[in-house]
C-alpha positions in Angstrom: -57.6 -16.4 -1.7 -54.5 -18.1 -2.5 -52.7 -15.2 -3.1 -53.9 -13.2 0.2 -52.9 -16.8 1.9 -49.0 -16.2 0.5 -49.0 -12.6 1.4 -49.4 -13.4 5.0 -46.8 -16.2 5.0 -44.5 -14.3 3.7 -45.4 -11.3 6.2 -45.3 -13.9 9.0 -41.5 -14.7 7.7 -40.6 -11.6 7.3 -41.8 -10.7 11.3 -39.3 -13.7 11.8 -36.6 -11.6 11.3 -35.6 -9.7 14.5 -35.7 -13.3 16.4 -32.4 -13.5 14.3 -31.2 -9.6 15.1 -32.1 -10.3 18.9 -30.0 -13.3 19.1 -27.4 -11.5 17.3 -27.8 -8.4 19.8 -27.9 -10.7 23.1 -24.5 -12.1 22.2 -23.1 -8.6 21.3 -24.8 -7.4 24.9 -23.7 -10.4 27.1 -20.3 -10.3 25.3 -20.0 -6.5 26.3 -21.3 -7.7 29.8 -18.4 -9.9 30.8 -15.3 -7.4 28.8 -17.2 -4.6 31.3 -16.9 -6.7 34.5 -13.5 -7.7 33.5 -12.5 -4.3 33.2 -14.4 -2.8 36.3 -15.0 -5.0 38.6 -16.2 -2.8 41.4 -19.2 -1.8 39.1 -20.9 -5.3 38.4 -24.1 -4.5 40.2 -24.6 -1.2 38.2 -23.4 -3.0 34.9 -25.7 -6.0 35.5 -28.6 -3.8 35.9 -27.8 -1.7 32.6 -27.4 -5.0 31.0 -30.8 -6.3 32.1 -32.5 -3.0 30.8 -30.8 -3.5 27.4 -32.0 -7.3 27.2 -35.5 -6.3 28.5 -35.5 -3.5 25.1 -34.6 -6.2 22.6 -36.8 -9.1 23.9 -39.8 -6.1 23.8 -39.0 -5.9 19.8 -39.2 -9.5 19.3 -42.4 -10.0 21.5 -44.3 -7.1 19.5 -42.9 -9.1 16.3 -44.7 -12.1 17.5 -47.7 -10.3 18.5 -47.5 -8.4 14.6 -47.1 -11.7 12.8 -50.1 -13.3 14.9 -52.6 -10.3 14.1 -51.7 -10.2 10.4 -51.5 -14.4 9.8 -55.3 -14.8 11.8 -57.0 -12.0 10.4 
């Protein structure tokens, strides 16, 4: 039981790990954002929406690695 207990902690930490690749991906994006703008600014409506897409794709991968780590840790 102990070990089956330790299994799922570390699965649970493991699924941790594209909270930090999300944050790392939402700088990179938002970064990208404002250099784009800078360099075009007659396009910021059509930038802005791209960006939005892209943000909406990496918050989807860390909300199914939340939902992953809860179904492994409760059952």
């Amino acid at each position: 039981m102990l070990m089956v207990l330790a299994a799922k902690v570390l699965v649970f930490g493991a699924c941790m790990l594209p909270i930090a690749g999300a944050a790392l991906g939402t700088g990179i994006l938002f970064a990208s954002y404002n250099i784009a703008v800078a360099r075009n600014p007659e396009e910021v409506e059509n930038i802005f929406n791209t960006t939005l897409m892209g943000f909406a794709l990496i918050e989807t991968f860390v909300f199914l690695s939340f939902v992953l780590a809860a179904i492994v840790f409760f059952l």
